[in-house]
C-alpha positions as CSV (number, residue, x, y, z in Angstrom):
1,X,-43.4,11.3,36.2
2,X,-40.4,12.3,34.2
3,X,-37.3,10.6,34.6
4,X,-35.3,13.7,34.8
5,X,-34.3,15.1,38.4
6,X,-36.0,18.4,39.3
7,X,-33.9,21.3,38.9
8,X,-33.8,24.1,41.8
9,X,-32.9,27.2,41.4
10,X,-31.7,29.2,44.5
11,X,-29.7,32.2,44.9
12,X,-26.7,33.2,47.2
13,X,-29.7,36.2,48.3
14,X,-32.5,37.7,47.8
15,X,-33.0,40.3,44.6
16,X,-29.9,39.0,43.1
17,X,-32.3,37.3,40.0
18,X,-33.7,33.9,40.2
19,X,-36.9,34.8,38.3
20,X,-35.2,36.3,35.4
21,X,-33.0,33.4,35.7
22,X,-35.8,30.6,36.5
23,X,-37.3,32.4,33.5
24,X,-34.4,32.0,30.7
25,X,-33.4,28.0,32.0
26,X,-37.6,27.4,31.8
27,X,-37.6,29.1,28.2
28,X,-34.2,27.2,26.9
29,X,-35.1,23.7,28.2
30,X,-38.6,24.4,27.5
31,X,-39.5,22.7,31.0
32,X,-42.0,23.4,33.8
33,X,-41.9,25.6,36.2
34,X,-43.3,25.5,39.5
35,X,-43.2,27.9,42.9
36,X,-43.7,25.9,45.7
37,X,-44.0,29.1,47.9
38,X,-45.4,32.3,47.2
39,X,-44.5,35.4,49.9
40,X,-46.6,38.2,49.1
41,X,-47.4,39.8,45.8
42,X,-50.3,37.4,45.2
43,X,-51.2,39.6,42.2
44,X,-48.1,39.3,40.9
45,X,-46.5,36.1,41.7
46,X,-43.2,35.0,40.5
47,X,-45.0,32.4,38.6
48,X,-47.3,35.3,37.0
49,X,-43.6,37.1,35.7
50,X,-42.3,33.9,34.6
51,X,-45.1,33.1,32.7
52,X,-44.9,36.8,31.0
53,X,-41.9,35.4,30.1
54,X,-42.0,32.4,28.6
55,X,-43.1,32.1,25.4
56,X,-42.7,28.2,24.5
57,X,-45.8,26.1,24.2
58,X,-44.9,22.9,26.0
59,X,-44.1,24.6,29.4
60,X,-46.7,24.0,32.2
61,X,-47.1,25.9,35.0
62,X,-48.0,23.9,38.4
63,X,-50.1,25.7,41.4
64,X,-48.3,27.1,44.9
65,X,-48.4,24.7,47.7
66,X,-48.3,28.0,49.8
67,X,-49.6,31.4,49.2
68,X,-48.6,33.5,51.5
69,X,-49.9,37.3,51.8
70,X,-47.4,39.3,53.8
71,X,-43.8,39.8,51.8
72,X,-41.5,38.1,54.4
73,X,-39.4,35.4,55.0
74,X,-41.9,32.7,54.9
75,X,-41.9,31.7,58.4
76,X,-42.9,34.9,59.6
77,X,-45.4,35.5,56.3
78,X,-47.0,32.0,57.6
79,X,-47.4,33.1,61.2
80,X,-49.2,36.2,60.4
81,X,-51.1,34.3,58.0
82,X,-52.2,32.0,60.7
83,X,-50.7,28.9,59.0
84,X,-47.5,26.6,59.7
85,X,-45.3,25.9,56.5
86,X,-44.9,21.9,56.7
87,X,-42.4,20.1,54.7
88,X,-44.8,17.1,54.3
89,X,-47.2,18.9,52.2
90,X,-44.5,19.8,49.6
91,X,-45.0,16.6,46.7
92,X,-43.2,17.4,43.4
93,X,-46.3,17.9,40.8
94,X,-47.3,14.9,37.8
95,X,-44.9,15.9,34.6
96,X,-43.1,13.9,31.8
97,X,-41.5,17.2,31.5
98,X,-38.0,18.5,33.1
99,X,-38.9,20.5,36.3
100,X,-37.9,23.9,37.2
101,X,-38.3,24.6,40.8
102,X,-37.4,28.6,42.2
103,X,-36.7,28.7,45.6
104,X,-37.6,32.1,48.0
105,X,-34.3,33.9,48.9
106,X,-31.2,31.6,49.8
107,X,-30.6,28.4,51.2
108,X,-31.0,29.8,54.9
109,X,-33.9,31.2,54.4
110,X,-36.7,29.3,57.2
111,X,-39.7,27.9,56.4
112,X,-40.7,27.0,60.0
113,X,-39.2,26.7,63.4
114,X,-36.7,23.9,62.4
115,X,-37.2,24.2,58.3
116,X,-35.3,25.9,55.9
117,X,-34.8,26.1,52.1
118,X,-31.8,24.2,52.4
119,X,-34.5,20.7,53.9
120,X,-37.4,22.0,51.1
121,X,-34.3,21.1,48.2
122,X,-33.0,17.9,50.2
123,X,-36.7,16.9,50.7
124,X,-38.0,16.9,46.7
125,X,-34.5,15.4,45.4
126,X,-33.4,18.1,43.6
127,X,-30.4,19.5,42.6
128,X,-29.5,22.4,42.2
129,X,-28.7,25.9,40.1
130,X,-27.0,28.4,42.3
131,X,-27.7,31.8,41.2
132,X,-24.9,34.3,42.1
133,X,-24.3,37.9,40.9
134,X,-21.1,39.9,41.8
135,X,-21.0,42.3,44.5
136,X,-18.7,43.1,47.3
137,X,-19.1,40.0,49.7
138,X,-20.5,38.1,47.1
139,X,-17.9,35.2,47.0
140,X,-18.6,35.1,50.7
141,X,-21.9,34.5,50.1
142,X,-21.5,32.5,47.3
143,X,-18.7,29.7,49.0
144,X,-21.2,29.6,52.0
145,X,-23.6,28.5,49.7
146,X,-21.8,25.8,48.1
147,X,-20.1,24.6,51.4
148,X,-23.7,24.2,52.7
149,X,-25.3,21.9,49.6
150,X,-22.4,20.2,50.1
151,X,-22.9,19.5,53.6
152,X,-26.2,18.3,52.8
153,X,-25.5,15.9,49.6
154,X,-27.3,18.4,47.5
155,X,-26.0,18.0,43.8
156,X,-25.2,21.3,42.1
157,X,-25.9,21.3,38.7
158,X,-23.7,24.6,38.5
159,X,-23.0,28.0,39.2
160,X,-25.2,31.2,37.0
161,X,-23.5,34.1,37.0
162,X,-26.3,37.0,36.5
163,X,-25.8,41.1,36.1
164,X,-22.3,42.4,35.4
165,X,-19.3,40.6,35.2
166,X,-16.1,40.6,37.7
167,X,-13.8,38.1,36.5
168,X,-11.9,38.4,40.0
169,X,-14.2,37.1,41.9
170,X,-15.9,34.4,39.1
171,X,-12.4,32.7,38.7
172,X,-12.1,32.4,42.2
173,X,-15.3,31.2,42.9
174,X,-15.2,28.7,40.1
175,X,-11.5,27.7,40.9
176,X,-12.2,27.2,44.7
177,X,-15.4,25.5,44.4
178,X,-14.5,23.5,41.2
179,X,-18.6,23.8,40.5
180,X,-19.5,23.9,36.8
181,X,-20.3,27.3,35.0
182,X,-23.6,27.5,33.8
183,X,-23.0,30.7,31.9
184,X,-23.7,34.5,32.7
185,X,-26.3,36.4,32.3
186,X,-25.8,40.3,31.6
187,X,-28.5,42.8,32.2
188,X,-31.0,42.5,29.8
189,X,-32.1,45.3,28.3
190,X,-35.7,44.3,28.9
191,X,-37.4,41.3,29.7
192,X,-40.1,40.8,27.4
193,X,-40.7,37.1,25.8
194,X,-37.6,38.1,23.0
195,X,-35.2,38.9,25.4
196,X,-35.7,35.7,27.5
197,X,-35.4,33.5,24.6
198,X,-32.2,34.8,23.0
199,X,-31.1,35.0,26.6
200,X,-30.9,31.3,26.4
201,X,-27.8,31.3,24.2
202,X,-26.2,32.6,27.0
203,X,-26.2,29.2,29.1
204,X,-24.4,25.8,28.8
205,X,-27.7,23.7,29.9
């Protein structure tokens, strides 16, 4: 197993870029990447569009523990699929490489009847990379985020900014917080495997 603690990268919502995110750290630190649960889109799985991505030879790409069918939170997309997400069955897989973990939606988001994202991070020994991106009740979302890894002994490895830039609310949210800046990504232009790996120059990692 690698020394290295597994990296988790969750955002402050969902559609606010943690694949294109998960993509550039995976590409820059040339680590694997693994999906521990899959909501839908089976045919086109986050760890399918990473994997588009990525254009490095020494990532790996480890399996689902979940695959879900329906594209819901997961506790409901478990239920209808007849199935109960349990945070036992969650190991972290065999690497000597770092590990990049993507998370589904935020830190709130449940898993089960007394599960969420928040005890899936706590429960592998991760820390993590909070993905924000600026919008109008984003540092809302974004302080509630780091209050709650807080509240739960998560380490933050640091704060990704991704989409357009408002210094407003970045200096606040850095100030407040006092969270280390990752970097910022801008919208990229397109996401092929070029894109990705110049995006890396983009981050502090």
């Amino acid at each position: 197993m690698s020394d290295k603690q597994p990296l988790f990268i969750t955002g402050i919502g969902t559609g606010i870029g943690k694949t294109i995110t998960s993509a550039v750290v995976v590409e820059k630190l040339k680590a694997d990447y693994w999906k521990p649960i899959q909501s839908g889109d089976l045919d086109d799985s986050d760890t399918l569009k990473v994997q588009a991505m990525v254009s490095n030879p020494l990532t790996a790409f480890h399996p689902e523990t979940y695959r879900l069918t329906q594209p819901y939170s997961p506790h409901k997309s478990a239920d209808i699929d007849g199935i109960t997400i349990d945070l036992n069955k969650f190991t972290l897989p065999q690497t000597n490489n770092q590990l990049v973990i993507e998370g589904a939606g935020g830190l709130m988001v449940p898993l089960n009847s007394g599960s969420l994202i928040v005890d899936l991070i706590k429960h592998l020994g991760a820390k993590v990379i909070l993905v924000s991106q600026n919008y109008l009740g984003s540092i809302n979302h974004t302080l509630l985020s780091v209050c709650l890894l807080k509240q739960y002994n998560i380490g933050i490895e640091g704060i990704i900014f991704n989409g357009d830039a408002d210094k407003y609310s970045e200096d606040f949210i850095l100030s407040y917080t006092g969270i280390k800046l990752l970097g910022h990504i801008p919208h990229l232009p397109s996401v092929d495997v070029d894109a990705i790996a110049k995006a890396g120059a983009y981050l502090d990692l």
